[in-house]
C-alpha positions in Angstrom: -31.8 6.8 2.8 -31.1 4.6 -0.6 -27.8 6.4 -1.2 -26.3 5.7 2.1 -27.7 1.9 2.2 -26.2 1.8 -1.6 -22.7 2.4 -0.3 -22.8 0.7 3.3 -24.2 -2.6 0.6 -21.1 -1.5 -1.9 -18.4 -1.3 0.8 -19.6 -4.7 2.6 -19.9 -6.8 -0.3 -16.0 -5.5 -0.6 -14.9 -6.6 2.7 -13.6 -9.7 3.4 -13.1 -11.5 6.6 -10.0 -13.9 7.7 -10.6 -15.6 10.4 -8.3 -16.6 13.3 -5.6 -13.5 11.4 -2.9 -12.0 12.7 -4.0 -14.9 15.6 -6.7 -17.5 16.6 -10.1 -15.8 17.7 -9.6 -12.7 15.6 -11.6 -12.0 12.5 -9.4 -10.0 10.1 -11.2 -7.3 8.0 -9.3 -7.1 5.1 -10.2 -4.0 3.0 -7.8 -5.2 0.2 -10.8 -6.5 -1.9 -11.9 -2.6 -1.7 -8.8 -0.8 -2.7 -8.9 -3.2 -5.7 -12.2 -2.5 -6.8 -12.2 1.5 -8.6 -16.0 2.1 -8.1 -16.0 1.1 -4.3 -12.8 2.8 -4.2 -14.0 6.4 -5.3 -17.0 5.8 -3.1 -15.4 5.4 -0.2 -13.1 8.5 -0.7 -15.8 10.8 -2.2 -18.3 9.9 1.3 -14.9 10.3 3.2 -14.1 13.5 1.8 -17.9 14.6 2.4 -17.3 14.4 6.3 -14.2 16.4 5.7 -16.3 19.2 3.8 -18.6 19.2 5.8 -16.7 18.9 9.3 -14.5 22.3 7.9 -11.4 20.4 7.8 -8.3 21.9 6.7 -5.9 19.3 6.5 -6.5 15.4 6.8 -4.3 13.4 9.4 -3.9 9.8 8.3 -3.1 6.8 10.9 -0.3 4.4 9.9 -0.9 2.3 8.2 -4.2 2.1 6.7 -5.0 5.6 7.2 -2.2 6.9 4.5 -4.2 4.5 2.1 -7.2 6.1 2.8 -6.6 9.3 4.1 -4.1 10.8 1.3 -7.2 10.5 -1.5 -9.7 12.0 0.9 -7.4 15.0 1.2 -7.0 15.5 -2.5 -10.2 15.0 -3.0 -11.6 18.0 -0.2 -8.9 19.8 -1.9 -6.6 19.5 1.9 -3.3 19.1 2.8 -2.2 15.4 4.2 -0.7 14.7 7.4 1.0 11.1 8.0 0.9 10.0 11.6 3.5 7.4 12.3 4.9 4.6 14.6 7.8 6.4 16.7 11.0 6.8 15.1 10.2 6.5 11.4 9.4 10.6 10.7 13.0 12.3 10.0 13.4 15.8 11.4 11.6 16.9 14.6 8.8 15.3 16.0 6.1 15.6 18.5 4.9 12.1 19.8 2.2 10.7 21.9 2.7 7.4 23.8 -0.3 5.4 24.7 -1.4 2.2 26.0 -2.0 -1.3 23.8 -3.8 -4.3 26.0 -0.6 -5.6 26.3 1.8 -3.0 26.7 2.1 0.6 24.9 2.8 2.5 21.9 4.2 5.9 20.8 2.7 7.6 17.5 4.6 10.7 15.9 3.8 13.8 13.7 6.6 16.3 12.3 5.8 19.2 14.5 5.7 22.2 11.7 3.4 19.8 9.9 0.1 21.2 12.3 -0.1 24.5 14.0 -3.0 27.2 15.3 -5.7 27.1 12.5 -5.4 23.7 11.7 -8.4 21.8 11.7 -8.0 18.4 11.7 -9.9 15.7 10.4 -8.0 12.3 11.6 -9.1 9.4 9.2 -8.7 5.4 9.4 -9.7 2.1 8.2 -11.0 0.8 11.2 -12.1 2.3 14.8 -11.4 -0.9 17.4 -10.6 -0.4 21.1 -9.9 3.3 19.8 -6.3 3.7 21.7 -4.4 5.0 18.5 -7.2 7.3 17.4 -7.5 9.1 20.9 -3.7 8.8 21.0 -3.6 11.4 17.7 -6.4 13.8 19.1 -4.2 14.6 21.9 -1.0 14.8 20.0 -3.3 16.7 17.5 -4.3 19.1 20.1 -0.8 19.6 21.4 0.4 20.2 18.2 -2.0 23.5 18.6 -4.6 22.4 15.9 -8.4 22.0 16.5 -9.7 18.3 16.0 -12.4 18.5 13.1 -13.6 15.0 13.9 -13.0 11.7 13.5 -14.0 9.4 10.5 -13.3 5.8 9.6 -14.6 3.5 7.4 -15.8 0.8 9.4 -16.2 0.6 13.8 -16.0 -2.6 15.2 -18.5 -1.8 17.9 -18.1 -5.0 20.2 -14.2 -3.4 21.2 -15.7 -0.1 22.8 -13.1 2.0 20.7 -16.1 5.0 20.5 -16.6 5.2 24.2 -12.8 5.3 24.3 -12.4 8.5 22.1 -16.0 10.6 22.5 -14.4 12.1 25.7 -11.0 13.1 23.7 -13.0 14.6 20.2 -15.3 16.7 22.4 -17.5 18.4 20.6 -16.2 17.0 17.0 -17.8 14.4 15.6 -17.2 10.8 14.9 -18.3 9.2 11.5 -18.1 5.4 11.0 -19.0 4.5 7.1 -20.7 1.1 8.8 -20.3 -0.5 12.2 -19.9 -4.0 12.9 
């Protein structure tokens, strides 16, 4: 398809890699280059907010940090509500959180718990899909917030890290759209 090899050429050509960043070995994919640019911009929220059309989203759950960037846009785009999930302890007000494990060590996400209920569906969006631990993390605390997941969609999966075998089991049935895989 010409439209879908257009964007993946668009949204490449806008990435840039750092290597040895935040630490030697790691290449860094820096989607600051993308933001910047207005044409790649609107592309990557108007194919985002396509998967949340056509997944029957209701609201749009973005993942701290990168996911606000992206996720707010895609929302007003599809015409949703947004959903910021955060690092523990920086929602005021009550929370539900989900802890989950890092490689070394763990982590707790939150989300204000009148913010999803019953008839939610839930489309959780990010930058990047890696070794997948903070995207299963918000399914389940989705899920226990008593919304349906919708799916899953990201811009970019770094498929070497595994992240999609992590969190098929944990969306189900939804759906898990990555804009390009590397």
């Amino acid at each position: 398809m010409t439209g879908t090899t257009d964007l993946s050429e668009l949204l490449l050509s806008r990435i840039r890699d750092v290597a040895d960043y935040p630490e030697p070995g790691v290449v860094f994919k820096d989607i600051t280059p993308l933001l910047a640019d207005p044409a790649a911009f609107t592309a990557l929220t108007d194919a985002l907010a396509g998967v949340a059309r056509s997944t029957g989203a209701t609201k749009v759950v973005g993942l701290e940090a990168r996911g606000f960037i992206l996720g707010a846009p895609v929302a007003l785009r599809a015409g949703l509500g947004f959903v910021p999930v955060r690092k523990a302890g920086k929602l005021p007000g009550a929370t539900l959180g989900q802890a989950y494990d890092l490689e070394y060590g763990s982590a707790e996400i939150e989300v204000h718990a009148e913010d999803l209920s019953a008839g939610d569906r839930v489309l959780v969006v990010d930058d990047v899909l890696a070794t997948g631990g903070t995207a299963e993390a918000s399914l389940t605390l989705i899920r226990r917030a008593g919304a349906e997941v919708a799916g899953l969609a990201v811009l970019m999966e770094l498929g070497f890290l595994g992240g999609r075998a992590r969190v098929e089991p944990a969306l189900a049935s939804a759906p898990l759209e990555a804009l390009l895989t590397v």
